[in-house]
The first five atom37 places (N, CA, C, CB, O) and aatype in JSON, in Angstrom:
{
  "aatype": [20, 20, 20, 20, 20, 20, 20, 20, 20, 20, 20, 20, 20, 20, 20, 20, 20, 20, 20, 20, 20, 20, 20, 20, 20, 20, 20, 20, 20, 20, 20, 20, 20, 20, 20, 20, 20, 20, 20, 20, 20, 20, 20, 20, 20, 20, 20, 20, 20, 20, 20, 20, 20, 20, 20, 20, 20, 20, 20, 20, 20, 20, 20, 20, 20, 20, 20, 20, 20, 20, 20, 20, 20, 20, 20, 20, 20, 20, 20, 20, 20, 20, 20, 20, 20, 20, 20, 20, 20, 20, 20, 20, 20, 20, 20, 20, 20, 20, 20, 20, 20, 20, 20, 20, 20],
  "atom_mask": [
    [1, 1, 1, 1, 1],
    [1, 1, 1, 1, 1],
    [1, 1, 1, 1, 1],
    [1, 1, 1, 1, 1],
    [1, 1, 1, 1, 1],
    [1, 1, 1, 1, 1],
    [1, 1, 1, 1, 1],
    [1, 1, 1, 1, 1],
    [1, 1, 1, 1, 1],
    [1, 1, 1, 1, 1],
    [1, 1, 1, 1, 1],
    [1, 1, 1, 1, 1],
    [1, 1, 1, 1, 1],
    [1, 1, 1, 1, 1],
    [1, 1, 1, 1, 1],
    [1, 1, 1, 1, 1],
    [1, 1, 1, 1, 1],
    [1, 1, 1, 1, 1],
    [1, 1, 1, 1, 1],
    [1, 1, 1, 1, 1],
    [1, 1, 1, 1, 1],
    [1, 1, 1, 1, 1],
    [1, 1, 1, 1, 1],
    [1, 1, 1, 1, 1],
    [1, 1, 1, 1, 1],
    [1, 1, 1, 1, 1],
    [1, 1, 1, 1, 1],
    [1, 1, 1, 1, 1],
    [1, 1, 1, 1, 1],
    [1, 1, 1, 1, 1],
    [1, 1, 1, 1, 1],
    [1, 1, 1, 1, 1],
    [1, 1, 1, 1, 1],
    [1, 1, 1, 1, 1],
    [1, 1, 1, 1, 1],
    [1, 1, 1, 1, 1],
    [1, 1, 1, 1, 1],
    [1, 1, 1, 1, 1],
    [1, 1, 1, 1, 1],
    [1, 1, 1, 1, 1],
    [1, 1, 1, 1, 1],
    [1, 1, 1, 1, 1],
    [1, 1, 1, 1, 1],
    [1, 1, 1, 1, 1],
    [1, 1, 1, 1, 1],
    [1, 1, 1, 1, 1],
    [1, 1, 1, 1, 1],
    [1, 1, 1, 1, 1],
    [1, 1, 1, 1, 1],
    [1, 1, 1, 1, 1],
    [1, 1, 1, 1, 1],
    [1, 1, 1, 1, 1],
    [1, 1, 1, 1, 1],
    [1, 1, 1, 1, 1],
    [1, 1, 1, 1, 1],
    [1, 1, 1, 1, 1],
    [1, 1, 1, 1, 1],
    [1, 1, 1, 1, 1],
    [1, 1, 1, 1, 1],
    [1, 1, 1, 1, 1],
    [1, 1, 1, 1, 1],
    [1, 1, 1, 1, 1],
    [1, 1, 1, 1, 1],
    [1, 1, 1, 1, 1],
    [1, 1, 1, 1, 1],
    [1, 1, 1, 1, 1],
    [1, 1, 1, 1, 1],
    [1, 1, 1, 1, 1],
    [1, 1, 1, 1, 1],
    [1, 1, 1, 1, 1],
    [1, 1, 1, 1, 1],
    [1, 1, 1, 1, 1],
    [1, 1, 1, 1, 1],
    [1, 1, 1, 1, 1],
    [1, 1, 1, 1, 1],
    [1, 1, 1, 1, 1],
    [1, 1, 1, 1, 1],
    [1, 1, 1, 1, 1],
    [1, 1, 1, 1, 1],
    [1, 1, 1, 1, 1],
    [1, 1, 1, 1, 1],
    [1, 1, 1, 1, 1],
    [1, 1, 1, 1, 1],
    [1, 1, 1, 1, 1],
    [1, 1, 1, 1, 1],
    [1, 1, 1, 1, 1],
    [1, 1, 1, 1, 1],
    [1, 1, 1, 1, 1],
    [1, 1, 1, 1, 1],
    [1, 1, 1, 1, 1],
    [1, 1, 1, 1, 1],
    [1, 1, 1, 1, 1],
    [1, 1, 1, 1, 1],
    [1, 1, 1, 1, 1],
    [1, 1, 1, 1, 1],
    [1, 1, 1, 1, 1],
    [1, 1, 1, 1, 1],
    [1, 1, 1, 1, 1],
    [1, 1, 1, 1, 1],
    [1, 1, 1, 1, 1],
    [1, 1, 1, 1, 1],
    [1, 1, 1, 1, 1],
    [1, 1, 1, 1, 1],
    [1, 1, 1, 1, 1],
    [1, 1, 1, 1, 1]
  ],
  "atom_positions": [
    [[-0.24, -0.27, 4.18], [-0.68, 1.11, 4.23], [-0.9, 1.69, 2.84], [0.32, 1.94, 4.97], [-1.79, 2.44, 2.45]],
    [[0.15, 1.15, 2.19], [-0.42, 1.61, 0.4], [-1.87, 1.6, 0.07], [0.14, 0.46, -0.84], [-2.43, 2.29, -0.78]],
    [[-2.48, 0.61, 0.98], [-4.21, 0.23, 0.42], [-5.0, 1.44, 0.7], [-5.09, -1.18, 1.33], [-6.04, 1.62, 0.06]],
    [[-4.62, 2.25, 1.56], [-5.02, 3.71, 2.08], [-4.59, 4.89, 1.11], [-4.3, 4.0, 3.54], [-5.34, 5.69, 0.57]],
    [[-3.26, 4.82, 1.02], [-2.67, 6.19, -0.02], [-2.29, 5.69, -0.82], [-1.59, 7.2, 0.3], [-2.24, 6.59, -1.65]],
    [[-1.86, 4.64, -1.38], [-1.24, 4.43, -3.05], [0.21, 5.0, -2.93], [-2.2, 5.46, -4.44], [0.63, 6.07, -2.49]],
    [[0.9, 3.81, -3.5], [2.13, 4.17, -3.63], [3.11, 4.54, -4.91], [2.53, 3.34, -3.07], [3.06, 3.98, -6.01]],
    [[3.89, 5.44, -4.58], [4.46, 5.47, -5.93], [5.33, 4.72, -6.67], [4.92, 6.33, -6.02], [6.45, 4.58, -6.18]],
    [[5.09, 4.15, -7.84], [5.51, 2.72, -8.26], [5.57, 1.55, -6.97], [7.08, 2.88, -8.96], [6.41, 1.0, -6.25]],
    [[4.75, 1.55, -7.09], [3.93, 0.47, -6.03], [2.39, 0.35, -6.48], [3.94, 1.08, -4.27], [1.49, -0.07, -5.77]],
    [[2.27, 0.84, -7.88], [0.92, 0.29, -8.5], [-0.52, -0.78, -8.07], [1.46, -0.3, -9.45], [-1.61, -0.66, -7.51]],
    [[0.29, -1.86, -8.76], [0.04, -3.39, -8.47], [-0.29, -3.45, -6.97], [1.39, -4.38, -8.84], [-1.41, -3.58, -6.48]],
    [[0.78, -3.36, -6.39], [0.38, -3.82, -4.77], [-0.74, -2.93, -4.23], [1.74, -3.64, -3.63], [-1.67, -3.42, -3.6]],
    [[-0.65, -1.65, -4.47], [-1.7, -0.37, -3.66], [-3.2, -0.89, -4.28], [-1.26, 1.72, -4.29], [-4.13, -0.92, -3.48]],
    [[-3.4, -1.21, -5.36], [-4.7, -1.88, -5.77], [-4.92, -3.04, -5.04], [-4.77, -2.25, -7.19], [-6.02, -3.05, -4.48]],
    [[-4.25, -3.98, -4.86], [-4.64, -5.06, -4.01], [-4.41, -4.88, -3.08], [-4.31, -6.09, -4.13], [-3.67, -5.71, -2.54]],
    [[-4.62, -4.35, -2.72], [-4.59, -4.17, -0.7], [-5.6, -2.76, -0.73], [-2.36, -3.64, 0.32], [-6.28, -2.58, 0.28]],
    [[-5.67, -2.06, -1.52], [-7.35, -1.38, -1.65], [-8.58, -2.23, -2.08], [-7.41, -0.2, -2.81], [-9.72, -2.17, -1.61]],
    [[-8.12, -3.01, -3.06], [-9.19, -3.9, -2.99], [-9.55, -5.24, -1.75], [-9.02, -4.44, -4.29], [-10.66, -5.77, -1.76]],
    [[-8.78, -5.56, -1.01], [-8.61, -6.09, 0.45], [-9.5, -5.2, 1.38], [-6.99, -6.02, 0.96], [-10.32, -5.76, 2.1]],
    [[-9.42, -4.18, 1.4], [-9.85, -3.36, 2.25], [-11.27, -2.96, 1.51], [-8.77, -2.22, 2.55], [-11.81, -2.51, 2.51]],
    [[-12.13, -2.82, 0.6], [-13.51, -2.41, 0.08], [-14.43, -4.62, 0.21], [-13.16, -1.37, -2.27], [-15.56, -5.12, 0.3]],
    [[-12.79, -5.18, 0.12], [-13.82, -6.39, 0.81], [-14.19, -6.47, 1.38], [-13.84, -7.23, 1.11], [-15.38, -6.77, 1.41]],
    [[-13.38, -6.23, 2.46], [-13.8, -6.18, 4.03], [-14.86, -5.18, 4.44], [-12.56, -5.82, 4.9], [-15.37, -5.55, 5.5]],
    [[-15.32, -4.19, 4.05], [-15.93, -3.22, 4.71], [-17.13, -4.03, 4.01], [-15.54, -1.52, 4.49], [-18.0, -4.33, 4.83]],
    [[-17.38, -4.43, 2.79], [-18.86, -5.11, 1.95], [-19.61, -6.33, 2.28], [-18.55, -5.5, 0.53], [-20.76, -6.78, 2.24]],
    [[-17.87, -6.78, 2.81], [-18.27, -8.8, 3.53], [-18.64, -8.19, 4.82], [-16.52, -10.41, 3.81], [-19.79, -8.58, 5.02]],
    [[-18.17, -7.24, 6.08], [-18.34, -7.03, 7.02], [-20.11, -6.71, 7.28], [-17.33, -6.14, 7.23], [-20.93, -6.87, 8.18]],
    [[-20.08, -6.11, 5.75], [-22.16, -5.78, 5.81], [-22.96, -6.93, 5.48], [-22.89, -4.54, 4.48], [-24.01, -7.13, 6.09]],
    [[-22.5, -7.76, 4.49], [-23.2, -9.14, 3.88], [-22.84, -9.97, 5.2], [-22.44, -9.89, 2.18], [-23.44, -11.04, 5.1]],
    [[-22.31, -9.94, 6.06], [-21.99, -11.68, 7.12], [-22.52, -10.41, 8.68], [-19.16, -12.75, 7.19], [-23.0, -10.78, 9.75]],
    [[-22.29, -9.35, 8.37], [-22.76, -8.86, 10.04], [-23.92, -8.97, 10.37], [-22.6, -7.49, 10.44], [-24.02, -8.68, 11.56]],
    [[-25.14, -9.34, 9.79], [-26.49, -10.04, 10.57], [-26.52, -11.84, 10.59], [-28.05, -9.48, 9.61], [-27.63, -12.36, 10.55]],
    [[-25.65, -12.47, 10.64], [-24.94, -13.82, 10.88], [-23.8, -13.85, 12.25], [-24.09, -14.17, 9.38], [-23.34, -14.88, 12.76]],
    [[-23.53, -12.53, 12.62], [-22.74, -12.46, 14.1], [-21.38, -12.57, 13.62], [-23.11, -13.75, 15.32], [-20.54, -13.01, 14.4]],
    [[-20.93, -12.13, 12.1], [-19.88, -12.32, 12.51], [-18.85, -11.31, 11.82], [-19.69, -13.65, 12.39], [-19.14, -11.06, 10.65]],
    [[-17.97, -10.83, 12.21], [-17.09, -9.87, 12.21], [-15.77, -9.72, 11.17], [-16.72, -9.94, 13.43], [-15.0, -10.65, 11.34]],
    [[-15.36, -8.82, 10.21], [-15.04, -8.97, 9.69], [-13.84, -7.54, 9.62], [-15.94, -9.49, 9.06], [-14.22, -6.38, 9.53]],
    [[-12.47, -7.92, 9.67], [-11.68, -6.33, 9.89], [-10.63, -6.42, 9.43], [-11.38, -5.71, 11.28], [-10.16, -7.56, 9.54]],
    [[-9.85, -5.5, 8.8], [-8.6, -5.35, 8.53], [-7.73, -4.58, 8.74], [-8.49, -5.39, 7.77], [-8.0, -3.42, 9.02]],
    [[-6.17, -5.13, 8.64], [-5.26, -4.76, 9.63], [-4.22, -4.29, 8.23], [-4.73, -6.15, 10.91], [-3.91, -5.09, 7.35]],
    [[-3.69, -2.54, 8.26], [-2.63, -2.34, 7.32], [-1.94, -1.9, 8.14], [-2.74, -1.57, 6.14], [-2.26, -0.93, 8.82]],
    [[-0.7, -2.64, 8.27], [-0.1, -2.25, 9.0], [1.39, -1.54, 7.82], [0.02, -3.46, 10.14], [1.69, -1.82, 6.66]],
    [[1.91, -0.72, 8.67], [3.26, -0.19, 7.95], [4.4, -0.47, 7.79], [3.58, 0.6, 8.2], [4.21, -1.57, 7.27]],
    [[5.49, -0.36, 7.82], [6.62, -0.96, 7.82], [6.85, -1.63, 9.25], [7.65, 0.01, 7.41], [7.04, -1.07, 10.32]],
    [[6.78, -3.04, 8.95], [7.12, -4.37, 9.47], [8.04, -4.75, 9.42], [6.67, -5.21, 9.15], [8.55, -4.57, 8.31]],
    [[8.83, -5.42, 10.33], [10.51, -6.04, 10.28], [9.82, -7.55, 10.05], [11.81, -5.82, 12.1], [9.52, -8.12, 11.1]],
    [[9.63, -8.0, 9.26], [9.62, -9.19, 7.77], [10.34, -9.54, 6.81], [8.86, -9.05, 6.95], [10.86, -8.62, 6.18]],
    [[10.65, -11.22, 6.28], [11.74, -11.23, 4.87], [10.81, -10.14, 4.03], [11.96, -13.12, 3.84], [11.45, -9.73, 3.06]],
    [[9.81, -9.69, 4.09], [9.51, -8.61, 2.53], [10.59, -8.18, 2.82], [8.19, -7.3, 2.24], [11.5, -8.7, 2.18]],
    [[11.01, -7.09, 3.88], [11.91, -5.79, 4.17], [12.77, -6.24, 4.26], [11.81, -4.91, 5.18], [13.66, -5.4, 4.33]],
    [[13.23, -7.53, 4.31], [14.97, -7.59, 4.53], [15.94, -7.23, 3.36], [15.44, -9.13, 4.9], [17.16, -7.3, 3.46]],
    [[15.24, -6.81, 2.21], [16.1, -5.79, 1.36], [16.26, -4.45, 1.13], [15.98, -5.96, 0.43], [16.68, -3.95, 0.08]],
    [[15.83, -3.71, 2.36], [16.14, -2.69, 2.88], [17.08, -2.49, 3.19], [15.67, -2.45, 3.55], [17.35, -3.26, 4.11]],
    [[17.99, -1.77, 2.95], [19.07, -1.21, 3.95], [19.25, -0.83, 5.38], [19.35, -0.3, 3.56], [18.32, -1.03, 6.16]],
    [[20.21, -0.36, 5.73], [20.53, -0.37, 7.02], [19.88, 0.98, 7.53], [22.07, -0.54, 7.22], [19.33, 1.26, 8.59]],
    [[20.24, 1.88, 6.1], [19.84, 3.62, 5.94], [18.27, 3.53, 5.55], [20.85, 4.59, 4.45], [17.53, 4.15, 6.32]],
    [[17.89, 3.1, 4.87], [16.7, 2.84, 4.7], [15.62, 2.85, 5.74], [16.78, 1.85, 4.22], [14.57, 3.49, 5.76]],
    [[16.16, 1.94, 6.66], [15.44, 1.0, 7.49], [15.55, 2.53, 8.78], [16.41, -0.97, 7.84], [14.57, 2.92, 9.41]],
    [[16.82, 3.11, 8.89], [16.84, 4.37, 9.88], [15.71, 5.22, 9.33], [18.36, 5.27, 9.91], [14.72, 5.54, 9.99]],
    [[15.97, 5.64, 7.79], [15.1, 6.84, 7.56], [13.8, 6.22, 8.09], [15.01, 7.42, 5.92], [13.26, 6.91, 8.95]],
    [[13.1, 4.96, 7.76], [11.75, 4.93, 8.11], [11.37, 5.01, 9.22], [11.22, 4.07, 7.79], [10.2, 5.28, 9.49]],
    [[12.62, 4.74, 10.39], [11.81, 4.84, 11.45], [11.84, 6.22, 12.11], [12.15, 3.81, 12.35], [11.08, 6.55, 13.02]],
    [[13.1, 7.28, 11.41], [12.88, 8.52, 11.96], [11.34, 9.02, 10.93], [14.47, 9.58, 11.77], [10.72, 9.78, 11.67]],
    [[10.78, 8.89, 9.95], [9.57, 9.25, 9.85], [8.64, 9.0, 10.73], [9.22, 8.91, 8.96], [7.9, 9.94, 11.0]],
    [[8.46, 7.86, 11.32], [7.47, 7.21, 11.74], [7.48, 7.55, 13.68], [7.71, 5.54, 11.13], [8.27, 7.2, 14.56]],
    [[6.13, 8.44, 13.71], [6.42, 9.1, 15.4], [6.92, 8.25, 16.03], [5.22, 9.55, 16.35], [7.95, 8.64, 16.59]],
    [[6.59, 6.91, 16.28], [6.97, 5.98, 16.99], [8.61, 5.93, 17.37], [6.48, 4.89, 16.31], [9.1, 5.67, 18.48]],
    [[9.37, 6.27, 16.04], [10.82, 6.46, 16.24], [11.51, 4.71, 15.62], [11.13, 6.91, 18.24], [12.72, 4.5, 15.65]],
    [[10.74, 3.89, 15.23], [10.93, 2.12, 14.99], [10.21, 1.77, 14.06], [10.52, 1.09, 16.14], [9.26, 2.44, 13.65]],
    [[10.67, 0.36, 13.49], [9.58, -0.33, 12.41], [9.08, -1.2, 13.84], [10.36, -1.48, 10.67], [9.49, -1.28, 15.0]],
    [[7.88, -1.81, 12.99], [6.81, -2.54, 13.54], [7.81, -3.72, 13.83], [5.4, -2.82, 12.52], [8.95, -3.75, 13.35]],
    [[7.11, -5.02, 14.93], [7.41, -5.99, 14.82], [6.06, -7.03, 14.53], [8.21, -6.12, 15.85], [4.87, -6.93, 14.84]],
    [[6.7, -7.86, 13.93], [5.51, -9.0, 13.37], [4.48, -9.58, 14.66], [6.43, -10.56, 12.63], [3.4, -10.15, 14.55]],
    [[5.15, -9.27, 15.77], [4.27, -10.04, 16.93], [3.73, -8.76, 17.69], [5.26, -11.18, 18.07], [3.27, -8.94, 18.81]],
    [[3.76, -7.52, 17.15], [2.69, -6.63, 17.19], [1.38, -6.84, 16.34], [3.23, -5.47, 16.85], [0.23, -6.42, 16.47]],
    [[2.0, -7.65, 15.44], [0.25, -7.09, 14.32], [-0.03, -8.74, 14.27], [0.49, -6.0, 11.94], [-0.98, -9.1, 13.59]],
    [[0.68, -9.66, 14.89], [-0.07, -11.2, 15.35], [-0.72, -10.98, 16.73], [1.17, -12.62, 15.56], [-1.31, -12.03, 17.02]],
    [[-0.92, -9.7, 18.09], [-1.42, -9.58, 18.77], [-2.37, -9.04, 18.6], [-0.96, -9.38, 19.35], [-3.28, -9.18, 19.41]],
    [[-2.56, -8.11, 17.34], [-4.04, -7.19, 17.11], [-4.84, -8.78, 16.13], [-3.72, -5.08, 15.71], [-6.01, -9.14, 16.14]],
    [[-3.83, -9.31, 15.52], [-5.17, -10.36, 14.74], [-5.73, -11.16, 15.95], [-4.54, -11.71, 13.37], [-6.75, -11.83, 15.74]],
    [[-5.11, -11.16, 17.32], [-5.11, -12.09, 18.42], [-6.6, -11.62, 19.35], [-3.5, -11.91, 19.36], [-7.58, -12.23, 19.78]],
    [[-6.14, -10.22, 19.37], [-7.36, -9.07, 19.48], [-8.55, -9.49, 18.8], [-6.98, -7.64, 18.82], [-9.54, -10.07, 19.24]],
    [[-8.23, -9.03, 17.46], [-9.68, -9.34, 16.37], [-10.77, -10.74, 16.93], [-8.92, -9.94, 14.45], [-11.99, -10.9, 16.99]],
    [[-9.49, -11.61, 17.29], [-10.37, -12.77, 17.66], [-11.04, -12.81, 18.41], [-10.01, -13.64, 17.9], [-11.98, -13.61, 18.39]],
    [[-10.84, -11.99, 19.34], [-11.64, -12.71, 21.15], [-12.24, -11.57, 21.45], [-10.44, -13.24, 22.8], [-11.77, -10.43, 21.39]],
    [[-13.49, -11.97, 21.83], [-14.73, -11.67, 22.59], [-14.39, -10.15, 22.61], [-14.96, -12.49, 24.16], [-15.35, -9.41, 22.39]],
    [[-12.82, -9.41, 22.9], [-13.02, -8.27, 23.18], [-13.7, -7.36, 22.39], [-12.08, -7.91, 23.41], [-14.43, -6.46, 22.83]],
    [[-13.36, -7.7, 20.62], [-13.47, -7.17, 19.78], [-14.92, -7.22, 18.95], [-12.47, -7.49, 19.3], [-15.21, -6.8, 17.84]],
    [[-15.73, -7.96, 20.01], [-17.06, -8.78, 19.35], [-18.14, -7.25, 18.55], [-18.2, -9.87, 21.1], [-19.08, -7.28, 17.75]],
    [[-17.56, -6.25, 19.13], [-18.28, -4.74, 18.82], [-17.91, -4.31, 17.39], [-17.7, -3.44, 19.91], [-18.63, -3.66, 16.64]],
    [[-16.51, -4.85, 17.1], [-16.09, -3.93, 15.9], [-15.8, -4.91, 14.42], [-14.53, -3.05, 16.41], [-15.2, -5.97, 14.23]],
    [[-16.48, -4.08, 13.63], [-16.59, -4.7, 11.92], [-16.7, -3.9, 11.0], [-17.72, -5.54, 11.54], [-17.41, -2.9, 10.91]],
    [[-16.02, -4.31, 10.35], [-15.66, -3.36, 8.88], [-14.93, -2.33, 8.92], [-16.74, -2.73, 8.22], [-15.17, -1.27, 8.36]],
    [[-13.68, -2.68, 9.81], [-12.49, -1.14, 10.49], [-11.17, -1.86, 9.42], [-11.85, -1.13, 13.14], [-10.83, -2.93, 8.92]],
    [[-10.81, -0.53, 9.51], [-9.43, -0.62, 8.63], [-8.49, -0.55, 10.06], [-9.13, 0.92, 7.26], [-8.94, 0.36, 10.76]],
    [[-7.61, -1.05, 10.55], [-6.79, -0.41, 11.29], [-5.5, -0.1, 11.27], [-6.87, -0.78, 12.06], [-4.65, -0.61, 12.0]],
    [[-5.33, 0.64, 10.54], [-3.64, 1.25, 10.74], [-2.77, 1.13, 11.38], [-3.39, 2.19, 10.94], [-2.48, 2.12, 12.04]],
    [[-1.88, -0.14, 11.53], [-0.64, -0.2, 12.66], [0.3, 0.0, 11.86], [-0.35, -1.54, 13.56], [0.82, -0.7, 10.99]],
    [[0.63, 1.71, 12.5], [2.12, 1.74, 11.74], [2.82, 2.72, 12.41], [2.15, 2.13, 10.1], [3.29, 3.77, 11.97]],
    [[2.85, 2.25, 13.57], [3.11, 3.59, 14.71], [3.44, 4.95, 13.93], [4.58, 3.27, 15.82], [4.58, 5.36, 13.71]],
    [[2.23, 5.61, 13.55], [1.61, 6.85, 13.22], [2.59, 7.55, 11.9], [1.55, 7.86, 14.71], [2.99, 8.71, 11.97]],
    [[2.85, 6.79, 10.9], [3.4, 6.94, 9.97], [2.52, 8.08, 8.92], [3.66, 5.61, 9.56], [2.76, 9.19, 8.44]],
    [[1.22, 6.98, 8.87], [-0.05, 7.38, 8.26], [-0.86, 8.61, 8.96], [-0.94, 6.12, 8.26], [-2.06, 8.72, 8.72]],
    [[-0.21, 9.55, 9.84], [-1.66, 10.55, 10.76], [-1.65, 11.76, 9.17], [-0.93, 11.8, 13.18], [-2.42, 12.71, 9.12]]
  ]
}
């Protein structure tokens, strides 16, 4: 989600994952008259070894921010890349999609 708002001292990473995301929307225009689809997924706080040096308090505050009331799980945002793949998604290219149960509104 940094690739969207930039983080504070989170420099480094918020540039590369903005620059992830101006790929995708440029490759999605250069390969979309070839049929083929191109999208990306920022998702928000994920229960992943990144986060396992979070705290216990940590890990509460984020999820009382986040409407959802929880962090993400990893086999939420392996079902949207699961999505991306198949036929359902054959309509959509060059989307950012935000999974971060509504951290980011």
């Amino acid at each position: 989600m940094w690739g969207l708002t930039g983080g504070s001292c989170e420099v480094h990473y918020s540039v590369s994952k903005a620059a992830v995301i101006g790929f995708t929307k440029a490759l999605a225009k250069e390969v979309g008259p070839s049929n083929i689809n191109v999208n990306c997924i920022a998702p928000g706080v994920i229960d992943t070894e990144m986060n396992n040096k979070l705290t216990k308090e940590d890990t509460e505050e984020l999820s009382e921010e986040t409407p959802l009331c929880r962090i993400g799980k990893a086999q939420e945002v392996a079902k949207l890349v699961y999505f991306f793949s198949s036929d359902d998604a054959s309509f959509i290219t060059g989307q950012v999609i935000g999974q971060n149960g509504g951290i980011l509104i």
